[in-house]
C-alpha positions in Angstrom: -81.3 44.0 -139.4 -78.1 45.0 -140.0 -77.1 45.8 -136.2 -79.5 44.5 -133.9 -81.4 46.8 -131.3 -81.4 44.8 -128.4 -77.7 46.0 -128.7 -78.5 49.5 -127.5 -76.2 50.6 -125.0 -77.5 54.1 -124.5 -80.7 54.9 -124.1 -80.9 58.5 -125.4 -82.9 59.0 -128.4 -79.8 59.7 -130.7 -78.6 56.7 -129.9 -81.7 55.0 -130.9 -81.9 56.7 -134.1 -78.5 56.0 -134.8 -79.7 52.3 -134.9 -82.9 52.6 -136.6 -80.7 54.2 -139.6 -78.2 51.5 -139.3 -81.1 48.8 -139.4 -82.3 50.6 -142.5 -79.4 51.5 -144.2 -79.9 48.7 -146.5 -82.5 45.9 -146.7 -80.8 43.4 -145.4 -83.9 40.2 -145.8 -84.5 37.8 -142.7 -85.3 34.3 -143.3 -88.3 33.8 -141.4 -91.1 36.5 -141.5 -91.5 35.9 -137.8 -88.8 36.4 -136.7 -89.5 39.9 -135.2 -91.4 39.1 -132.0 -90.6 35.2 -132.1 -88.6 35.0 -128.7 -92.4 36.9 -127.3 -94.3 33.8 -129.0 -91.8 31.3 -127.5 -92.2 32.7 -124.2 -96.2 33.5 -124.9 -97.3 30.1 -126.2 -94.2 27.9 -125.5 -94.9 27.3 -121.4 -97.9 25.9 -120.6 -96.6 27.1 -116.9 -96.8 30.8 -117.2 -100.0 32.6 -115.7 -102.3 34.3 -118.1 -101.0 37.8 -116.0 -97.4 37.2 -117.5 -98.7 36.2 -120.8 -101.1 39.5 -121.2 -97.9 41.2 -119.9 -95.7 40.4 -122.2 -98.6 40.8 -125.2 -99.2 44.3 -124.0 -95.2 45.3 -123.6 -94.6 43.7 -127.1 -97.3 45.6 -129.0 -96.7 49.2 -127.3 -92.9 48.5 -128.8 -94.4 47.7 -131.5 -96.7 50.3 -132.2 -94.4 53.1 -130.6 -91.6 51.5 -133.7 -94.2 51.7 -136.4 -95.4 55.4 -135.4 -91.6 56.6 -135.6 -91.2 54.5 -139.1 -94.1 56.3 -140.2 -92.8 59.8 -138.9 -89.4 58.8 -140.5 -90.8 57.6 -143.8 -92.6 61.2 -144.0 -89.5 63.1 -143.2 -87.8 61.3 -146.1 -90.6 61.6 -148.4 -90.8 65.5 -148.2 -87.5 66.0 -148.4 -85.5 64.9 -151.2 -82.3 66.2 -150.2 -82.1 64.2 -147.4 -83.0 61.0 -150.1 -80.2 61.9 -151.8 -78.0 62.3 -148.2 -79.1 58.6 -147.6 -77.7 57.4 -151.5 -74.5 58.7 -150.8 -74.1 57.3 -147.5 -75.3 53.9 -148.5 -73.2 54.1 -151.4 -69.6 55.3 -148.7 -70.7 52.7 -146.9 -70.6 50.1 -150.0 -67.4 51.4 -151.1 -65.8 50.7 -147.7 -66.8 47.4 -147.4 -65.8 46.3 -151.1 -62.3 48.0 -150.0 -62.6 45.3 -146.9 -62.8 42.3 -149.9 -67.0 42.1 -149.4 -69.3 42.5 -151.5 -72.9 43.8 -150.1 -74.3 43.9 -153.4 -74.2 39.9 -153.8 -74.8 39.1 -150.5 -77.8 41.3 -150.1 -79.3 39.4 -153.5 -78.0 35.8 -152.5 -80.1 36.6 -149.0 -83.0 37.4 -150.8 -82.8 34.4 -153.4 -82.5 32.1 -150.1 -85.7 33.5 -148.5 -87.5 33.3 -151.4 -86.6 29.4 -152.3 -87.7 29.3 -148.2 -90.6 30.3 -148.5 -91.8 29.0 -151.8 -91.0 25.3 -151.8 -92.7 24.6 -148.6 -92.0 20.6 -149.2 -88.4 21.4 -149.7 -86.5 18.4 -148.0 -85.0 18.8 -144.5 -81.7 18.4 -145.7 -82.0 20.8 -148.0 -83.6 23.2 -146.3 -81.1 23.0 -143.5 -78.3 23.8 -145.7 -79.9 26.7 -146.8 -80.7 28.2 -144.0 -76.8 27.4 -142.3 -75.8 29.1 -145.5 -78.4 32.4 -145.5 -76.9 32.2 -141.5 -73.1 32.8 -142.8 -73.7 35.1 -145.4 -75.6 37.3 -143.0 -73.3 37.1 -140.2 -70.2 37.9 -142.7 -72.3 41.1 -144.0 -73.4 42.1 -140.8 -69.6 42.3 -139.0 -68.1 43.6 -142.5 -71.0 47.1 -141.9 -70.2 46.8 -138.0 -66.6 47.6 -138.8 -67.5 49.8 -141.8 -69.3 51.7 -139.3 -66.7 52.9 -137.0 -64.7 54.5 -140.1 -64.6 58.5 -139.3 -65.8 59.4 -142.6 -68.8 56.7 -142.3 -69.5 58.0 -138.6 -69.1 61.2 -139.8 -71.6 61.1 -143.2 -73.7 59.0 -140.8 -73.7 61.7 -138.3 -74.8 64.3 -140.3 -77.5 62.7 -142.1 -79.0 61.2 -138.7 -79.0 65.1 -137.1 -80.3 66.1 -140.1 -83.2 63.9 -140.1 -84.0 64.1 -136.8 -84.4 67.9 -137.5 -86.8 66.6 -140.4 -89.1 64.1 -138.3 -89.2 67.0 -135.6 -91.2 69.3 -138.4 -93.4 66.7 -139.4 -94.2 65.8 -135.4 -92.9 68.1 -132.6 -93.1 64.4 -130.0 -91.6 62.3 -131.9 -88.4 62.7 -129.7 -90.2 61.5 -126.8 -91.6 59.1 -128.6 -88.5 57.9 -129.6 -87.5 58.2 -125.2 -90.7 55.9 -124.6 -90.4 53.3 -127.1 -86.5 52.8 -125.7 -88.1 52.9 -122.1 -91.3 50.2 -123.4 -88.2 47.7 -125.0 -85.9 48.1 -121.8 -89.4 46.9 -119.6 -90.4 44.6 -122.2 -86.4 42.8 -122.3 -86.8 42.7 -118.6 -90.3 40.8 -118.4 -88.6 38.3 -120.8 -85.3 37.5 -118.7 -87.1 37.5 -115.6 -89.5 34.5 -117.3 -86.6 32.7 -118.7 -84.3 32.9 -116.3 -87.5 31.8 -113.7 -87.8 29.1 -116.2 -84.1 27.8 -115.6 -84.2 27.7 -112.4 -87.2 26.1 -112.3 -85.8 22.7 -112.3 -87.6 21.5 -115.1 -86.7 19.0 -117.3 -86.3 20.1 -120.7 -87.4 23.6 -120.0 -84.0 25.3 -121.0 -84.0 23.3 -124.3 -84.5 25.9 -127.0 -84.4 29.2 -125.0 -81.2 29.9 -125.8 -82.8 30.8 -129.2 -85.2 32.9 -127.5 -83.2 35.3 -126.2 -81.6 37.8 -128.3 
């Protein structure tokens, strides 16, 4: 995604939407399929030490995220769907938004298509050499890290926070017709994350402290 959720700093349900537009604003490809849930499986399957109580814990706080995300992408997806204007809304803004980076000397277009390009040589030569493989990846690493800071500072333009502004109210007012809740939903599934990011550092930083040899090798990773 193009900003990350875990970097919510409000917890009102503007503010979340505000992030689920930025995180779909374009399609910005990930390298690994799983990489959505994979500090969970780390901490699920990756400690032999944790009870079966803290696994089914952590299962159950990942999938009601889970579930509570999919149900608002499904309520969002609608709202777009019926309403064409607000398609159009969306085109323009991704298109400010492109401008104002290509002003900045970056060019989302390529990146976005040499992203893609990367996962798909990923994921297709499965006997690729290490070597190889590693520079791509350090490579698909840069170019997304380059993209994603040239948006983040797109995005605190006035007339990008404006446009952006407008079209999130204005889609919010279009998810409320299709489903009256989906506000609170939007209040619940902040609330599920916030419980679900704080069954995770509790394990990991039981795990450091642990004493443990090896255990902290690799969490780093984990955590987002």
């Amino acid at each position: 995604m193009a900003i990350r959720i875990s970097a919510l700093a409000r917890r009102t349900p503007r503010a979340a939407l505000t992030l689920l537009l930025a995180g779909s604003l374009f399609a910005v490809p990930t390298a690994h399929a799983q990489s959505q849930g994979g500090a969970a499986s780390q901490a699920q399957g990756g400690d032999s030490g944790m009870s079966q109580q803290k696994k089914q814990e952590l299962r159950q706080a990942q999938k009601k995220v889970r579930e509570l995300r999919q149900q608002i992408g499904q309520i969002q997806q609608k709202a777009m769907n019926n309403n064409p204007d607000l398609q159009k809304q969306q085109e323009d803004l991704k298109g400010l938004v492109k401008d104002k980076m290509k002003a900045k000397g970056q060019n989302p277009d390529q990146d976005i298509s040499r992203m893609k390009e990367i996962r798909q040589k990923l994921q297709n030569n499965k006997d690729m050499p290490k070597d190889e493989r590693q520079k791509l990846m350090q490579e698909f690493q840069k170019t997304t890290q380059s993209f994603q800071q040239a948006q983040k500072s797109v995005m605190q333009d006035p007339e990008v926070q404006e446009a952006r502004s407008q079209f999130r109210d204005d889609l919010m007012a279009a998810m409320k017709e299709e489903n009256p809740k989906v506000e609170q939903m939007i209040k619940d599934m902040e609330q599920a994350r916030k419980e679900f990011q704080q069954l995770m550092q509790k394990q990991f930083s039981g795990k450091m402290g642990g004493g443990r040899a090896g255990a902290p090798a690799g969490q780093g990773a984990a955590s987002e």
